[in-house]
C-alpha positions in Angstrom: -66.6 -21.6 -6.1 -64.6 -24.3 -6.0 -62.8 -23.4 -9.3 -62.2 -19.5 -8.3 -60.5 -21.0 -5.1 -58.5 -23.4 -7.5 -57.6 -20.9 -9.8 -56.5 -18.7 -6.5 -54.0 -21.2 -5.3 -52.7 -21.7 -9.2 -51.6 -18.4 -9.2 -50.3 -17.5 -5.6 -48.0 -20.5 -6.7 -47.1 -19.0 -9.5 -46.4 -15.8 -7.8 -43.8 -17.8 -5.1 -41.8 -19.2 -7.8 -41.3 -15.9 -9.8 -40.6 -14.5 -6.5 -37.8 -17.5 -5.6 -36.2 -17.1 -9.3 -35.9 -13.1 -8.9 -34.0 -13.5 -5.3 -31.7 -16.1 -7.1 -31.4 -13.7 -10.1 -30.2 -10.9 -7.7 -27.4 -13.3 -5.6 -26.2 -14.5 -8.5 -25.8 -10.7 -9.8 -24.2 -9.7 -6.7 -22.2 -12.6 -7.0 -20.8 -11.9 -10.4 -20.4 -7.8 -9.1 -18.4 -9.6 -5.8 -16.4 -11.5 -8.0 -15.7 -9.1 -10.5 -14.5 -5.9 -8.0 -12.0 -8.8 -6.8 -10.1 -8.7 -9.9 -9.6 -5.1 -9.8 -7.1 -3.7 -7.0 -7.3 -0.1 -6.6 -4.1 1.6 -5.8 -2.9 5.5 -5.3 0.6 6.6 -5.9 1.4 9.8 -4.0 2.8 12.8 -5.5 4.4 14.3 -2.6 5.2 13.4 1.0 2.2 12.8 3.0 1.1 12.4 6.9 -0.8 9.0 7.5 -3.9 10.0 10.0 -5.1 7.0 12.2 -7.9 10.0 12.4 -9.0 12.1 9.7 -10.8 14.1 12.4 -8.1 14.6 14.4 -5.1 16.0 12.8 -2.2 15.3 15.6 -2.9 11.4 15.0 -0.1 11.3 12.9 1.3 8.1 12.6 4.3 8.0 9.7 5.2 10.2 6.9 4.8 8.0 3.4 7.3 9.0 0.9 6.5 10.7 -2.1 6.3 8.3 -4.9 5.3 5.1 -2.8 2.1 3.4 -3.8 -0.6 2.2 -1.1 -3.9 0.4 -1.4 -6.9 2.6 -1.5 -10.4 1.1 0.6 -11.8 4.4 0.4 -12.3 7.7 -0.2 -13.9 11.1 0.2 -13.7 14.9 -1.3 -10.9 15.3 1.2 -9.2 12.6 2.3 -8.7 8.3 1.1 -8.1 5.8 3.3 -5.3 3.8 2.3 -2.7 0.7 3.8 0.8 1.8 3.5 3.0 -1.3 4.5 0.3 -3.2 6.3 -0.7 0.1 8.7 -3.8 1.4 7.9 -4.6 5.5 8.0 -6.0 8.7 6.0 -4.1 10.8 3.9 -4.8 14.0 2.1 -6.6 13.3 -1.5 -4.8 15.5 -3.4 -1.6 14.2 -2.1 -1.9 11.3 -4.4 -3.0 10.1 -7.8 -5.4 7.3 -7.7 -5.2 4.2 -10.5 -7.2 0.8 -10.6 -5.5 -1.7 -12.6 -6.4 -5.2 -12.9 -4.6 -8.0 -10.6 -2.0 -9.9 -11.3 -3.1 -13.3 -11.6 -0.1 -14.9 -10.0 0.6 -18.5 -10.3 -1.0 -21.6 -8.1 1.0 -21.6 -4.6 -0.1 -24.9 -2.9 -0.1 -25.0 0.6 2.3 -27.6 1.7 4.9 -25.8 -1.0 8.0 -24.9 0.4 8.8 -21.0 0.8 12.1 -21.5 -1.2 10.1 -22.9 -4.3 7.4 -19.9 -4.3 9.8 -17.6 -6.1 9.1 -16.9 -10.2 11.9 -18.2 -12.2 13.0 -15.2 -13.1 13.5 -14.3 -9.1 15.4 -18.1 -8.7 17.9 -17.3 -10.8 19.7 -14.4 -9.3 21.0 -11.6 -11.6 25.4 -11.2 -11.7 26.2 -9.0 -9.0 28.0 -6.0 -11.4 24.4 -6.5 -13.6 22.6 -5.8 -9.9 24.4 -2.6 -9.4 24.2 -0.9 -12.9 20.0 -1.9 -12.4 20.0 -0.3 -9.2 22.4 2.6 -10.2 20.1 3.4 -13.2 17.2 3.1 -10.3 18.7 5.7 -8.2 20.1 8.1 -11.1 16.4 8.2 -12.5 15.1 8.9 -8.8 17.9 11.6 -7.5 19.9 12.6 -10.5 23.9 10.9 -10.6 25.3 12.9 -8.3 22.8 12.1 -5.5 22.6 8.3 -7.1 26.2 8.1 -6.3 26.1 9.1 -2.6 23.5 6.9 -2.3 25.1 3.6 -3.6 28.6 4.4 -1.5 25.9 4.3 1.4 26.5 7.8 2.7 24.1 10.4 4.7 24.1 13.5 5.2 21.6 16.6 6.8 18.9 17.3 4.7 18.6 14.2 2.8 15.0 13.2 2.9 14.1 9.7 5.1 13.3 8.0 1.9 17.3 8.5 0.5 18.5 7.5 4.5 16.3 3.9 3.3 17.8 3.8 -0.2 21.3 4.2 1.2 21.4 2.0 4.8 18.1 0.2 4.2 15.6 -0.2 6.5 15.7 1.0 10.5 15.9 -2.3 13.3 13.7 0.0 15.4 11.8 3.7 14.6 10.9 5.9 18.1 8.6 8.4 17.0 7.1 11.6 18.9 4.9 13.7 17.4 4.1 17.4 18.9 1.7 19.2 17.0 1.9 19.0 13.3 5.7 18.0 14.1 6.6 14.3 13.8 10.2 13.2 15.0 11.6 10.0 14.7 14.3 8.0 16.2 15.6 5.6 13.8 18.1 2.6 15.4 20.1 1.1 13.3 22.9 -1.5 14.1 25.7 1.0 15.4 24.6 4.1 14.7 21.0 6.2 15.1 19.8 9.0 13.0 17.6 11.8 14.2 14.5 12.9 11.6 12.5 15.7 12.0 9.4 16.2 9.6 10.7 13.5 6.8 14.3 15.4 7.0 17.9 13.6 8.3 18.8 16.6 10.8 21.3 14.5 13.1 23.4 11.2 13.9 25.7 9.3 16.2 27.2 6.4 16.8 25.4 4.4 19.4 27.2 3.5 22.8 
């Protein structure tokens, strides 16, 4: 008797320590899964203008227009819709808006913390580019985007009705302040610039003035 009970302890030890290595085996698999999904940043770049949704269920709760062509990060998707960032503000946009690509991360250089911001730059970013070099680069950038006509509006920093609200950022840059009002599936937006506003209607320069 006293060896069957010997022999029953023996084993339920055993049992415990295969039981120990297997939940180790698993962390350290869902470890190497965590670890792995980290180097691997998936992105979407959309085809055409789209409406960001802070509600997929509620299609009034329209909270900016993304350009086509601009690229957000992608936490999730659905037959229907993904849910994406776009320049830190968080929404739902249609799925076939946009073309979805995972590419690895970019494993940037070491930043330490007590670094200062001025030294964080690449050195290709430190040293700055001549300024006539600049605007052939961005010339070339625009003439690929909107043909040379367009691209040469553009770099003269002109506007004019019907020029979509991603050209009115390419030409004057980017808005000091954006009132918006949506009514409906219509979104109309205020932008304030230094001494002038413009007046966008559904992603489209309609109007402007000086401001008073």
């Amino acid at each position: 008797m006293k060896k069957i009970i010997m022999s029953f302890l023996f084993l339920l030890c055993l049992y415990t320590l295969n039981a120990q290595d297997n939940r180790a085996a698993i962390l350290q698999d869902l470890e190497k899964d965590q670890s792995s999904s980290q180097d691997i940043i998936t992105t979407a770049t959309l085809k055409s203008s789209s409406r960001l949704f802070g509600d997929k269920n509620d299609l009034t709760s329209v909270i900016v227009i993304i350009p086509s062509g601009s690229v957000v990060d992608v936490l999730g998707a659905d037959s229907t819709y993904l849910q994406v960032v776009y320049e830190d503000t968080e929404g739902y946009i249609y799925r076939r808006h946009a073309v979805i690509n995972s590419t690895p991360a970019a494993s940037g250089p070491v930043i330490q913390q007590n670094e200062p911001v001025s030294t964080r730059e690449s050195a290709r970013e430190a040293q700055p580019e001549p300024q006539q070099q600049q605007q052939v680069s961005r010339f070339t950038y625009l003439e690929n985007k909107y043909g040379s006509s367009m691209a040469a509006k553009i770099m003269a920093g002109k506007i004019w009705k019907g020029m979509t609200a991603e050209m009115v950022r390419d030409s004057w840059g980017k808005p000091q302040k954006i009132n918006r009002v949506i009514s409906g599936n219509d979104v109309k937006e205020e932008w304030i610039f230094k001494s002038s506003w413009l007046y966008i209607e559904n992603d489209y320069l309609v109007e402007w003035g000086p401001i008073r």
